[in-house]
C-alpha positions in Angstrom: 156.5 78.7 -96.6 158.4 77.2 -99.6 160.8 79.7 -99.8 161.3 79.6 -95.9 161.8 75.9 -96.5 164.4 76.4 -98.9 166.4 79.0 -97.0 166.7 77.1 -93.5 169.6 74.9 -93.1 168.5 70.9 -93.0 170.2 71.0 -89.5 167.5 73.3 -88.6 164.6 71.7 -89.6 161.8 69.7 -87.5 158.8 67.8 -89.2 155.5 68.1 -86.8 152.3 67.2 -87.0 151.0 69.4 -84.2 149.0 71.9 -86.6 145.3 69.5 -86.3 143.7 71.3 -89.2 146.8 71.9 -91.5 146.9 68.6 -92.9 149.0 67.8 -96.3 147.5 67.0 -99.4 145.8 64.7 -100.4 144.4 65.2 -97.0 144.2 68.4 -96.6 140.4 69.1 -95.1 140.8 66.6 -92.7 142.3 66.2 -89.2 146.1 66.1 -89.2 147.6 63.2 -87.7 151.1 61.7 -87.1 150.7 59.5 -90.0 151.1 62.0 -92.7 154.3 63.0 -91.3 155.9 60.6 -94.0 153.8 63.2 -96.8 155.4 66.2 -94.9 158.8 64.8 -95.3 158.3 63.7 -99.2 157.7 67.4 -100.3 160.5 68.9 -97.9 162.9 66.4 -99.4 161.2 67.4 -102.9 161.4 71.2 -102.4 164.6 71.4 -101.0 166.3 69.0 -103.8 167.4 66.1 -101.7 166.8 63.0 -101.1 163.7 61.1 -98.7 166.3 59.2 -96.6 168.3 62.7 -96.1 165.6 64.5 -94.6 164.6 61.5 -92.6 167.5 60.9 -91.1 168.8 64.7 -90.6 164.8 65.7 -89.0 165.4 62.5 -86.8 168.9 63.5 -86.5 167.5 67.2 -84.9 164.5 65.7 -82.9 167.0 63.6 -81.1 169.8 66.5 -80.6 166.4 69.0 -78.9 165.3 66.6 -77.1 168.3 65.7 -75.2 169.1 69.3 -75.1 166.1 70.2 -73.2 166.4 66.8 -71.2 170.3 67.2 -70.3 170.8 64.0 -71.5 174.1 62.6 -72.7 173.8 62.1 -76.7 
């Protein structure tokens, strides 16, 4: 998955917590939950060499541009 991570394109990239039983470590073991989203986006930011607030804004960035997509709402 890490080298997945490193090849796709930032503007390509979603953070999701929609995997139940796949949560990150430290809590890996227990149930997944929106919470650890933050986690998620730490070690993206960390594998991919940029910075928190990047990845943040760029995941928010694409969330944003889907779901008015799929919604046909003006951005």
């Amino acid at each position: 998955m890490r080298a997945a991570l490193r090849q796709t394109p930032l503007e390509r990239l979603l953070i999701e917590t929609d995997a139940p039983y796949l949560a990150p470590v430290p809590w890996r073991g227990k149930r997944n939950e929106p919470a650890y989203v933050l986690e998620t986006a730490k070690r993206v930011a960390e594998i991919k060499g940029l910075p928190l607030e990047q990845v943040a804004a760029a995941t928010s960035s694409n969330w944003k541009r889907l779901c008015l997509q799929e919604t046909g709402q003006d951005r």
